[in-house]
Each structure stands twice: as structure tokens, then as C-alpha cells.
Biotite code that builds the C-alpha atoms (Angstrom):
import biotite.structure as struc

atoms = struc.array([
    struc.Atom([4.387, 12.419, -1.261], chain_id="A", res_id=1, res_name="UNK", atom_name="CA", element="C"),
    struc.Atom([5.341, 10.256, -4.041], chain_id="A", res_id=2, res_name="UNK", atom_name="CA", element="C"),
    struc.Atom([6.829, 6.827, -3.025], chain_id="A", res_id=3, res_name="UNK", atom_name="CA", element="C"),
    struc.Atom([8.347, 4.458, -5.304], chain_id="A", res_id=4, res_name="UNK", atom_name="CA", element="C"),
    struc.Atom([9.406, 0.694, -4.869], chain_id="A", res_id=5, res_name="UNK", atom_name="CA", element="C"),
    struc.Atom([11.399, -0.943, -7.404], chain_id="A", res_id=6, res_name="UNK", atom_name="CA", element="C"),
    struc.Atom([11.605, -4.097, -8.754], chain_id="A", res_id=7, res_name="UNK", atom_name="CA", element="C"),
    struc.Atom([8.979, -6.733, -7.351], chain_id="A", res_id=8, res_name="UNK", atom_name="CA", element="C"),
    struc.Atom([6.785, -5.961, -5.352], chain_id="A", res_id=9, res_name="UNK", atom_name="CA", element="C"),
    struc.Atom([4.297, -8.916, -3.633], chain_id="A", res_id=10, res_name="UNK", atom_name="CA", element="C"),
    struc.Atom([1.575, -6.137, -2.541], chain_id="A", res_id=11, res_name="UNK", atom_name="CA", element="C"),
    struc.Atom([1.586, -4.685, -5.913], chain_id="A", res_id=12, res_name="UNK", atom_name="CA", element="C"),
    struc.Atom([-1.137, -4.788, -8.217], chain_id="A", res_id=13, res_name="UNK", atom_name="CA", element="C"),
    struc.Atom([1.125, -6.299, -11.265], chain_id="A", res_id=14, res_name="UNK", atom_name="CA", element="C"),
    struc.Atom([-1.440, -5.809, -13.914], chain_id="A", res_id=15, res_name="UNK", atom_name="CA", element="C"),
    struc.Atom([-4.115, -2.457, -13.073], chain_id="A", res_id=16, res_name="UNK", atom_name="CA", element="C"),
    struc.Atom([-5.506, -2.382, -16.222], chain_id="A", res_id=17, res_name="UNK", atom_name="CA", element="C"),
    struc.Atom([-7.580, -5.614, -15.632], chain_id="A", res_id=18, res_name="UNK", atom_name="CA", element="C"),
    struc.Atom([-8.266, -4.505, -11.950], chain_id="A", res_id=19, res_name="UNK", atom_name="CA", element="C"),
    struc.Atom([-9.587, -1.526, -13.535], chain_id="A", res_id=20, res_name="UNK", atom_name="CA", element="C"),
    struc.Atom([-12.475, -3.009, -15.218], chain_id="A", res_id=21, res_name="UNK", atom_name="CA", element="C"),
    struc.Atom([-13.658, -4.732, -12.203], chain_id="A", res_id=22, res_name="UNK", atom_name="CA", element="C"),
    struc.Atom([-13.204, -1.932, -9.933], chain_id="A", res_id=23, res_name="UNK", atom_name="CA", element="C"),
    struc.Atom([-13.981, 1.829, -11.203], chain_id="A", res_id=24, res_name="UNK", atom_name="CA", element="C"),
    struc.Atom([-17.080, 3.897, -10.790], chain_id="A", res_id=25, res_name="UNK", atom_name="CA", element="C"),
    struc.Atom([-18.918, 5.538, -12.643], chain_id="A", res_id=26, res_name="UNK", atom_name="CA", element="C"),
    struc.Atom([-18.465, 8.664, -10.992], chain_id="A", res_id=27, res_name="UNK", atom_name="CA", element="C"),
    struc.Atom([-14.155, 8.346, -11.691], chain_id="A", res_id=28, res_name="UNK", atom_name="CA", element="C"),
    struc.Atom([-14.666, 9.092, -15.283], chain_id="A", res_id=29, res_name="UNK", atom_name="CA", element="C"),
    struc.Atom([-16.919, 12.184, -15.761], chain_id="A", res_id=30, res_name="UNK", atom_name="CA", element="C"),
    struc.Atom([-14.605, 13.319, -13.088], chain_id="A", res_id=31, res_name="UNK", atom_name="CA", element="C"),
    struc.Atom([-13.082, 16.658, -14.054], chain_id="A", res_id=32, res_name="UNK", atom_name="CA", element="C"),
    struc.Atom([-9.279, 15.611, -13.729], chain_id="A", res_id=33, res_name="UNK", atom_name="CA", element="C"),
    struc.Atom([-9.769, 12.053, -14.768], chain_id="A", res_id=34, res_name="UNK", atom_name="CA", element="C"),
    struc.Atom([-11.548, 14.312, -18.308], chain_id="A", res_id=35, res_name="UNK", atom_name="CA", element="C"),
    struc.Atom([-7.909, 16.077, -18.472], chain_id="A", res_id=36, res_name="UNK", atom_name="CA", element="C"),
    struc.Atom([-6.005, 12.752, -18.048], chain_id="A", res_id=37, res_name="UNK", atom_name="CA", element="C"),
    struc.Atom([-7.862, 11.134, -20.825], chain_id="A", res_id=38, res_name="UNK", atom_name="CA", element="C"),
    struc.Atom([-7.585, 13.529, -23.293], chain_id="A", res_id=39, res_name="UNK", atom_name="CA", element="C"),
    struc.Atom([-4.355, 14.180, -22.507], chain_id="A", res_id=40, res_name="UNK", atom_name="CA", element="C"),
    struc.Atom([-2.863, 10.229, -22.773], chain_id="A", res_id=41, res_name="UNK", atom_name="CA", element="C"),
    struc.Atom([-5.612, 8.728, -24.741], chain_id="A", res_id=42, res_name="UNK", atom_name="CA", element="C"),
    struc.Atom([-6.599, 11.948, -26.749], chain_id="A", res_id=43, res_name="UNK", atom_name="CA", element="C"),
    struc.Atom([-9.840, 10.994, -26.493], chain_id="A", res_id=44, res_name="UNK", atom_name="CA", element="C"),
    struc.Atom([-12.751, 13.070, -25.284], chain_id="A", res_id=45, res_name="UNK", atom_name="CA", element="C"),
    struc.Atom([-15.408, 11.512, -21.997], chain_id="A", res_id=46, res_name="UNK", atom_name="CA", element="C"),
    struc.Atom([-19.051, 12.407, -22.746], chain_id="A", res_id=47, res_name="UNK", atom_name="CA", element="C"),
    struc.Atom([-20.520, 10.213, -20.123], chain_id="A", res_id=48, res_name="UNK", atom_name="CA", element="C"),
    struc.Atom([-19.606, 7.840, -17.314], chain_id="A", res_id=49, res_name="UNK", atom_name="CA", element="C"),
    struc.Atom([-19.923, 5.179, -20.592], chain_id="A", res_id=50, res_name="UNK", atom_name="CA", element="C"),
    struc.Atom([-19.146, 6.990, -23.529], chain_id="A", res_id=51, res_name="UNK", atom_name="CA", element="C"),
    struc.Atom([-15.451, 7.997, -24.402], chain_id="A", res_id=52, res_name="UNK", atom_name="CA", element="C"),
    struc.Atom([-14.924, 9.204, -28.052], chain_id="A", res_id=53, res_name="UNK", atom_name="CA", element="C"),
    struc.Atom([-11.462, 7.705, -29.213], chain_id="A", res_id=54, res_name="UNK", atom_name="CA", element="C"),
    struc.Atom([-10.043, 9.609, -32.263], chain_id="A", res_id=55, res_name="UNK", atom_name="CA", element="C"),
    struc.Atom([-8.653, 5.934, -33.157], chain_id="A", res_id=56, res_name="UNK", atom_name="CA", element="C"),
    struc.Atom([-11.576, 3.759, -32.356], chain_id="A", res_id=57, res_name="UNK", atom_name="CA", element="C"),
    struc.Atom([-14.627, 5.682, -32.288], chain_id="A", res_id=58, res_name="UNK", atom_name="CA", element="C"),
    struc.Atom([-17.112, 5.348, -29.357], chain_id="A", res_id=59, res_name="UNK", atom_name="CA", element="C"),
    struc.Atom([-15.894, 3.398, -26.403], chain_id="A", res_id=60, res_name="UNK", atom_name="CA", element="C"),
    struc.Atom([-16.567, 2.384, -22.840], chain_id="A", res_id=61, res_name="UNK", atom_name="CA", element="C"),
    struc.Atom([-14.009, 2.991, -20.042], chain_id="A", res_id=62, res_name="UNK", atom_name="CA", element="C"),
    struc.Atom([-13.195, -0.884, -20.243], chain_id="A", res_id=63, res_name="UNK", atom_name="CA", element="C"),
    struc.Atom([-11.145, 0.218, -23.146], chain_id="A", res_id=64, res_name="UNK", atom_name="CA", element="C"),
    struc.Atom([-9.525, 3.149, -22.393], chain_id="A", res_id=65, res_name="UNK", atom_name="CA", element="C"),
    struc.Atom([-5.231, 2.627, -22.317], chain_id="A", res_id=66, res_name="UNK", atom_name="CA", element="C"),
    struc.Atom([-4.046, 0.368, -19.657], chain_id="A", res_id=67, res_name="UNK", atom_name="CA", element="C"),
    struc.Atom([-1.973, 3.836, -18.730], chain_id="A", res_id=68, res_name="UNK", atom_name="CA", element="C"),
    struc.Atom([-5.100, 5.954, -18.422], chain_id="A", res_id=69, res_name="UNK", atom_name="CA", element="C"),
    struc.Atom([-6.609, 3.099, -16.205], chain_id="A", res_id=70, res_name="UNK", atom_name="CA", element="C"),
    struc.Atom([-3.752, 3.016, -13.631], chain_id="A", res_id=71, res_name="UNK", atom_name="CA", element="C"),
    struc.Atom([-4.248, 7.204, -13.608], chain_id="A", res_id=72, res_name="UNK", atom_name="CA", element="C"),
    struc.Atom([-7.484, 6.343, -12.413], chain_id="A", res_id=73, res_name="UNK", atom_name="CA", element="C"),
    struc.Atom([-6.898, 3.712, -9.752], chain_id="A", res_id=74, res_name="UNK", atom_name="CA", element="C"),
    struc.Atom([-4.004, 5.628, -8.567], chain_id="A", res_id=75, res_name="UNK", atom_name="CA", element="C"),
    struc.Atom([-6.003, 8.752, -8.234], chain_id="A", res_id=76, res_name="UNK", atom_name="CA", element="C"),
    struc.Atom([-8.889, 6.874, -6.480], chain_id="A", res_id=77, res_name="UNK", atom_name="CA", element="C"),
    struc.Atom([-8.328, 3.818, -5.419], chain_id="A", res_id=78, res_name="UNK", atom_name="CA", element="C"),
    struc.Atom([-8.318, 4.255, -1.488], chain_id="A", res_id=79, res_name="UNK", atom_name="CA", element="C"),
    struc.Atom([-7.330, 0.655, -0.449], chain_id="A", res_id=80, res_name="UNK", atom_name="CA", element="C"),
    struc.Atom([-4.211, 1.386, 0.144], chain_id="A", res_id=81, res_name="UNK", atom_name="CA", element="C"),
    struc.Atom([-2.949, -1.341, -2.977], chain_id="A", res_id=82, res_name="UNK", atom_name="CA", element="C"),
    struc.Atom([0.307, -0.480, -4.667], chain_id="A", res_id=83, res_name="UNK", atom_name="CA", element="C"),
    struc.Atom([0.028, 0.138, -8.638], chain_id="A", res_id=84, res_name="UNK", atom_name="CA", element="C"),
    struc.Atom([2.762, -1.480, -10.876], chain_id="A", res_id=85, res_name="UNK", atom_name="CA", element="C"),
    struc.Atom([3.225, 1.884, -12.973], chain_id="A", res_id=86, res_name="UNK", atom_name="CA", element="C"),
    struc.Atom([5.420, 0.414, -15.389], chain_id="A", res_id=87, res_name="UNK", atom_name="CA", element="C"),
    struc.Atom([2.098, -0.572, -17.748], chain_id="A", res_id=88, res_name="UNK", atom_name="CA", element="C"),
    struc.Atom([2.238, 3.293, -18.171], chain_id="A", res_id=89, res_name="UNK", atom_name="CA", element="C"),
    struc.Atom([4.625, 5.285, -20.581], chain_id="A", res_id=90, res_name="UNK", atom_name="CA", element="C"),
    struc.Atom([6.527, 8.151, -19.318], chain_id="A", res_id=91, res_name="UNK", atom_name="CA", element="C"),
    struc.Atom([3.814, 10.568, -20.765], chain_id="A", res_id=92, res_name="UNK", atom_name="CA", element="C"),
    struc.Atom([2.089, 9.624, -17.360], chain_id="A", res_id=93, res_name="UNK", atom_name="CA", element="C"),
    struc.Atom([5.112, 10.224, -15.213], chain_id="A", res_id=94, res_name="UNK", atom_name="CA", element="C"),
    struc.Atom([3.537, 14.167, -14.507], chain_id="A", res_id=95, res_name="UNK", atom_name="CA", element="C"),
    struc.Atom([0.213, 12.935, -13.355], chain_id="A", res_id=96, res_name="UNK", atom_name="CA", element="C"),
    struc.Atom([1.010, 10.467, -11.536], chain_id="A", res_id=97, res_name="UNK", atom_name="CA", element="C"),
    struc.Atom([3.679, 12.696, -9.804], chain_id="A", res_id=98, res_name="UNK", atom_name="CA", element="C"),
    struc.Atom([0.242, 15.553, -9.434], chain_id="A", res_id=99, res_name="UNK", atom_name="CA", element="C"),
    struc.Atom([-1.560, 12.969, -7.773], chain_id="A", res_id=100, res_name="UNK", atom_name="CA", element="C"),
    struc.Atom([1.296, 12.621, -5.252], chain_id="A", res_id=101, res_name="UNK", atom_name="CA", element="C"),
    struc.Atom([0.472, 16.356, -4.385], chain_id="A", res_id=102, res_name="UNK", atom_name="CA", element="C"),
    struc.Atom([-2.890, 15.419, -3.735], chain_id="A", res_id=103, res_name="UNK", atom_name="CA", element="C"),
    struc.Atom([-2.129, 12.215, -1.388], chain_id="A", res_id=104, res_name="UNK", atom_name="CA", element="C"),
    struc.Atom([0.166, 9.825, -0.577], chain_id="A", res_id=105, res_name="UNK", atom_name="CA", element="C"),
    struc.Atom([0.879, 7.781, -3.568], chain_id="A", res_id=106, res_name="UNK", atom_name="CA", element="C"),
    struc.Atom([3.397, 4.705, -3.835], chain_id="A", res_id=107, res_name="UNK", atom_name="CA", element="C"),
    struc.Atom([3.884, 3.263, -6.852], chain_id="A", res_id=108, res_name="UNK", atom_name="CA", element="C"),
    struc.Atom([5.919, -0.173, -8.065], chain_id="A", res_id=109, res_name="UNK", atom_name="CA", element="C"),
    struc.Atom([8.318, 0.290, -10.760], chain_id="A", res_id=110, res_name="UNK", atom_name="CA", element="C"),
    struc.Atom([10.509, -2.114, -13.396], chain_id="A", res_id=111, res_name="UNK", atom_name="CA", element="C"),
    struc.Atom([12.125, 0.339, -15.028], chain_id="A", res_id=112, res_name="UNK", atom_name="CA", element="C"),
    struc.Atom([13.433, 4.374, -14.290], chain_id="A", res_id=113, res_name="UNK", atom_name="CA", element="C"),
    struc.Atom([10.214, 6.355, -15.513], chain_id="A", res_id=114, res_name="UNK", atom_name="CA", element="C"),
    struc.Atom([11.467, 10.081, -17.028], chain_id="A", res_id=115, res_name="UNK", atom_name="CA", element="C"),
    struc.Atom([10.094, 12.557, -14.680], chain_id="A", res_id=116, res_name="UNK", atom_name="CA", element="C"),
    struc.Atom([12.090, 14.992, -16.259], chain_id="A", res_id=117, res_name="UNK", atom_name="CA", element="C"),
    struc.Atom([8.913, 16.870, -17.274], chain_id="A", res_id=118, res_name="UNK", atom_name="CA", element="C"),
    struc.Atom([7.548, 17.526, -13.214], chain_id="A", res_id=119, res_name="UNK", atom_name="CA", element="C"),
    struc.Atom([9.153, 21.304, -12.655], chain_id="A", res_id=120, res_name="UNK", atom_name="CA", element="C"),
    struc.Atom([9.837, 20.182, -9.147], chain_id="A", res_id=121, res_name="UNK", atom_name="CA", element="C"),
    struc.Atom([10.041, 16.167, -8.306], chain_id="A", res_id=122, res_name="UNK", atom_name="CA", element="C"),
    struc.Atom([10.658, 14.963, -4.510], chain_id="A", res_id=123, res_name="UNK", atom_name="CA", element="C"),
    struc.Atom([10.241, 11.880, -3.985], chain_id="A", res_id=124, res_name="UNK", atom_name="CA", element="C"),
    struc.Atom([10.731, 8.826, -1.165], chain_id="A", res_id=125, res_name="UNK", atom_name="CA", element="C"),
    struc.Atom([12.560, 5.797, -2.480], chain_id="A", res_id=126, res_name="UNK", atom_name="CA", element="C"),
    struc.Atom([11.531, 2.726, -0.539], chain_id="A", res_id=127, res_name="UNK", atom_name="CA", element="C"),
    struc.Atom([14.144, 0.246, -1.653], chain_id="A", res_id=128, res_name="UNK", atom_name="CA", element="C"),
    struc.Atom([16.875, 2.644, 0.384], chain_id="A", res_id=129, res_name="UNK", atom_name="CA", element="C"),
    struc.Atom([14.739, 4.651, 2.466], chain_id="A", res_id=130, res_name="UNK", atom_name="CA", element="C"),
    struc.Atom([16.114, 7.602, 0.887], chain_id="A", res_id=131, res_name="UNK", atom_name="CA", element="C"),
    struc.Atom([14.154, 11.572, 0.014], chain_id="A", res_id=132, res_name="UNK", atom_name="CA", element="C"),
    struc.Atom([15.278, 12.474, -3.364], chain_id="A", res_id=133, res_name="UNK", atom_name="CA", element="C"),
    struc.Atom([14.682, 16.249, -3.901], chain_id="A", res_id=134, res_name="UNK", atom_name="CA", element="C"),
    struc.Atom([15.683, 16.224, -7.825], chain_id="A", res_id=135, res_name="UNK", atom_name="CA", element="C"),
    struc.Atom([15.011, 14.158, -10.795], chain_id="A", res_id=136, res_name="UNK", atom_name="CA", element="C"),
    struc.Atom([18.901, 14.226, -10.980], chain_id="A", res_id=137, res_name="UNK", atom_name="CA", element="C"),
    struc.Atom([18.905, 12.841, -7.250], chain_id="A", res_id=138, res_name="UNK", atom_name="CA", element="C"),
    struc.Atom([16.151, 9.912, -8.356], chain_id="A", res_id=139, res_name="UNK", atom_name="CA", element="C"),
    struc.Atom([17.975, 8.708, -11.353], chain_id="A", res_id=140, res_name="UNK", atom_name="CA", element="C"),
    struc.Atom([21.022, 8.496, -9.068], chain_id="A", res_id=141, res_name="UNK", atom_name="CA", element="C"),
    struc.Atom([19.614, 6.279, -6.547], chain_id="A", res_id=142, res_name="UNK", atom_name="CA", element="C"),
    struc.Atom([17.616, 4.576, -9.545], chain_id="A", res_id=143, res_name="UNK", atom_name="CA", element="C"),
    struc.Atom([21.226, 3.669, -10.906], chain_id="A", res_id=144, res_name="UNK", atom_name="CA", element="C"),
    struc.Atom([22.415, 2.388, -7.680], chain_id="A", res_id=145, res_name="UNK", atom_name="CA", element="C"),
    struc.Atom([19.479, 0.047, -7.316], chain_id="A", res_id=146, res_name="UNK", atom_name="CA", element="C"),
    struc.Atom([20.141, -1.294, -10.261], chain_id="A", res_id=147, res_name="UNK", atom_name="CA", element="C"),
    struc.Atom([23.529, -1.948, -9.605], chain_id="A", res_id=148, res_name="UNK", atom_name="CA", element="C"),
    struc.Atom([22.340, -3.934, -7.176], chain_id="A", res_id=149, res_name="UNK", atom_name="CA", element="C"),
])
């Protein structure tokens, strides 16, 4: 289940990307779905745990993959239980990060509305009212009203 906290958060990691580098393993990047998020975000191509071949900037490590493609990552393995602020990640992340709330329970820290409008289905648990959204149409509603706020 995908749950999502908006506005500030104090348990929320505010910046992953920089968590990221101190944090990953090797073993998160040669994984197979972490190989389908890069390519499809960064549109670069993992050949080993430390070499990623960026169409834009040739051979790099995963210290320089996109600060979106990081929080994939940490969201995806990261078993601490931390809360990711997925606002460093464009809405061309909003379907994996909504697949990886499939897989487990993912909450997530948000600044802004991120366009889910691409998940075929979206349900979702809005901690700042404690409501189930069952629609994308139902989350941008209760978005709006917590903005209103």
C-alpha cells in the first residue's frame, strides 16, 4: 500500500539523493528492476554494480545516477523503515514508485501533488486525513483540500 504524507515531514529523509551515496549496495544496482528503472528515468544502461553508461555523460558510477533514480532505489530497498521526500523525483517516477507500493508498504513525503495519472489503477492511504483514496481523481481531491489547508 502506498502511503503519502504531505508537507513536512520530521522523519523524512529531506534530501535521498545524498543518503544514497552513503547507503546502497552493490547488489541494488545490477538488480533486475533497479536495470529497468534506470534505463527508464536516466536512459542509461547498468553494466556492473560500478559501471552505468549515461547517453549524456558517458561511463559513470551509481554516485551519479539522478537524484530521482536514487530515491527509486532507497524506496525499493531501504528496509529501515525511513520515509523518502519524493518530491526530488519528477512525475516520470510517480509509476514506480506506485509498483513498489505493490511490492511493500511504501510511504512517501510529498511538497507538491505528483501526477499519477499514468498508474492504470492508483489506491492509495493519505496520512495527513487518514483517508483510502481509490482513484487518482479521489487523490487529487484530498490533495486540494490539504492544500487548502
Amino acid at each position: 500500500m502506498l502511503y503519502i504524507v504531505f508537507g513536512d515531514n520530521v522523519n523524512a529523509i529531506y534530501h535521498p539523493p545524498t543518503y544514497f551515496d552513503t547507503t546502497y549496495r552493490d547488489e541494488w544496482i545490477t538488480d533486475l528492476k533497479t536495470i529497468e528503472m534506470i534505463k527508464d528515468i536516466d536512459k542509461s544502461d547498468v553494466l556492473s554494480t560500478q559501471v552505468i553508461i549515461s547517453p549524456f555523460l558517458g561511463s559513470i558510477l551509481p554516485q551519479e545516477l539522478s537524484g530521482s533514480v536514487k530515491t527509486l532505489i532507497l524506496m525499493r530497498f531501504d528496509d529501515s523503515g525511513k520515509v523518502f521526500n519524493a518530491s526530488v523525483c519528477g512525475d516520470d517516477c510517480a509509476k514506480w514508485i506506485y509498483e513498489i507500493s505493490k511490492e511493500k508498504d511504501l510511504t512517501i513525503n510529498l511538497h507538491h501533488t505528483m501526477v499519477f495519472s499514468s498508474c492504470k489503477e492508483f489506491n492509495a492511504f493519505i496520512v495527513n486525513t487518514h483517508r483510502i483514496v481509490k482513484s487518482y481523481d479521489e487523490y487529487l481531491d484530498e490533495a486540494m483540500r490539504i492544500e487548502e489547508r
